[in-house]
MARLOSE-318556 format. One record per residue (C-alpha): x, y negated, z. Coordinates in steps of 0.2 Angstrom, whole numbers, plus 5000, padded with zeros to 4 digits. Each point is the difference from the previous one (the first is absolute). Layout:
residues N
XYZ;...
***
This chain:
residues 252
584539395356;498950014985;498149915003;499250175000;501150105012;499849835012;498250004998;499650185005;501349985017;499249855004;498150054997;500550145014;500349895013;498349894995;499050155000;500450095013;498549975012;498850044986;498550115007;498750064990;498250045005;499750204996;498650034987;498250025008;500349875016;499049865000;500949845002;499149845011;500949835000;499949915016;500749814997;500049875014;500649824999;501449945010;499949885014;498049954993;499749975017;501049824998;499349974983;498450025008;499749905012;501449875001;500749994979;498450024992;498849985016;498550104994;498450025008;500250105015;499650135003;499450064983;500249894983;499150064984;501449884992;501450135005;498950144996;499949954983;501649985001;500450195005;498550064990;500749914982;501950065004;499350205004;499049964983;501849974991;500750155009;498750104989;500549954985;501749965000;500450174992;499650135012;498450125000;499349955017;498050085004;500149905016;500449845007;499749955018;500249865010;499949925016;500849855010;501849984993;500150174992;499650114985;499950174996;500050104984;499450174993;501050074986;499350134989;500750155005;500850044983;500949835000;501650034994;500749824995;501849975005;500350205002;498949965017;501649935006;499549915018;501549884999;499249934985;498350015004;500349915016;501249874991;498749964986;498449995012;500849895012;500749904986;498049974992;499449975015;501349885006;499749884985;498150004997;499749975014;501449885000;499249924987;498349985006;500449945016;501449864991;501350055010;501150145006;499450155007;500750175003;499450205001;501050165004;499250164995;500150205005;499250134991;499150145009;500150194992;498450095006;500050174996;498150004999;498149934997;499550005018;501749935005;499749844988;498249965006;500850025018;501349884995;498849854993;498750055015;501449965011;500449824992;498149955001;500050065017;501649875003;499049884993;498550025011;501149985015;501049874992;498549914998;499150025017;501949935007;499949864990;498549945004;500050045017;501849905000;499649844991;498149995009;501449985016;501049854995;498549964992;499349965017;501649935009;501050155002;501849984996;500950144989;500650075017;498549995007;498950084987;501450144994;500150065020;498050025004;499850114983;501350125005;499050055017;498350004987;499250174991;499249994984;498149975007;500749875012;500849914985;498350024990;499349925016;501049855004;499549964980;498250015003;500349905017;500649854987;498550034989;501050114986;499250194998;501450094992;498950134990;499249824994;501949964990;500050034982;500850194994;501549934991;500649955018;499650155009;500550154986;501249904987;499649994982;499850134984;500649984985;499850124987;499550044981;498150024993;499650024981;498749894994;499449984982;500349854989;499249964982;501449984988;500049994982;500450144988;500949944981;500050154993;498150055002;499549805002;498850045013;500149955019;500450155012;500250015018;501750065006;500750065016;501249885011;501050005018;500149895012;500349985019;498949995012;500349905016;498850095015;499949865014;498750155009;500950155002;499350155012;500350055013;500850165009;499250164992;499249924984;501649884999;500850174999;498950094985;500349814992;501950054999;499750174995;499249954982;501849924997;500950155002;498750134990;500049904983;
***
């Protein structure tokens, strides 16, 4: 069988799973690391129950994710994931998902990989929103997992903290409400609306313009030109005017 004719019978069988996004849907990446629970707390043994070192670390990996090819308006991260928001008109890789999900989880796996010094892993799935209000209710969902996420945490390590063993401390949250967990914290000296925003509500990133004096050759004079770069938000909002925030990404 000549090259060609092996080549399209193959690239049938390779192919065959290929979904495209329609035209007009918005696309949001979700990636999460795998088994970061380990790397956390036995591998790496970070700070506990928040480390600005492995924020840094997810902050500088969703940073690559914005500049690895793809025109993303809107990182987001929190704990060990990352989401992205892709310009609706996107069209790199024919918005194949398989590709998309291939490539993403591929970046993400090695910067971060290569920050940390050792090897760490992402999967990725792509959700395809028909419309504005379904993305902001998308991201205000993730920052509403990271409120709960955190108050958990806290509430969990403050526990073994104080002598509770991981049974111990895992059993008496599942019987506690949200006020109740707020509580306990306060009983240990800790006010939970007191813990920095990056803990409670995740971390922004995004692009701004800002100007930048640069030389001009041909008129020899000194002008001012217009640049990007990304922003990293460690105070999001919250709720209604997080909502609005998200809004400005998807009208511009």
């Amino acid at each position: 069988m000549k090259f060609d004719d092996l080549d399209k019978t193959m690239r049938q069988f390779e192919t065959a799973a290929d979904f495209c996004v329609l035209p007009g849907i918005y696309m949001v990446a979700r990636l999460d690391g795998r088994s970061f629970t380990k790397l956390t707390k036995t591998t790496k043994k970070f700070d506990v129950p928040f480390d600005e070192r492995f924020r840094d670390l997810m902050v500088a990996t969703a940073e690559s994710l914005m500049t690895c090819g793809f025109r993303v308006l809107y990182a987001y991260t929190e704990s060990d994931e990352i989401s992205l928001l892709f310009d609706r008109e996107e069209q790199l890789f024919s918005r194949k998902l398989r590709k998309y999900n291939s490539t993403l989880a591929a970046e993400a796996s090695a910067q971060f990989s290569l920050r940390l010094g050792q090897a760490a892993t992402f999967d990725c799935r792509i959700s395809q929103l028909p419309t504005a209000n379904l993305v902001v209710d998308y991201f205000r969902w993730r920052s509403e997992d990271a409120s709960r996420n955190a108050l958990n945490s806290w509430a969990y390590w403050t526990l073994r903290k104080h002598t509770r063993s991981e049974r111990e401390a895992t059993e008496q949250l599942s019987y506690l409400s949200v006020s109740n967990k707020q509580d306990l914290l306060f009983r240990y000296g800790r006010n939970f609306n007191d813990l920095p925003a990056w803990q409670k509500r995740g971390v922004g990133l995004y692009w701004e313009t800002y100007e930048k004096s640069a030389w001009n050759p041909q008129e020899q004079k000194e002008v001012t030109a217009e640049r990007r770069r990304i922003r990293t938000d460690f105070e999001l909002p919250m709720k209604e005017a997080y909502g609005e925030f998200l809004r400005h990404f998807l009208t511009h």
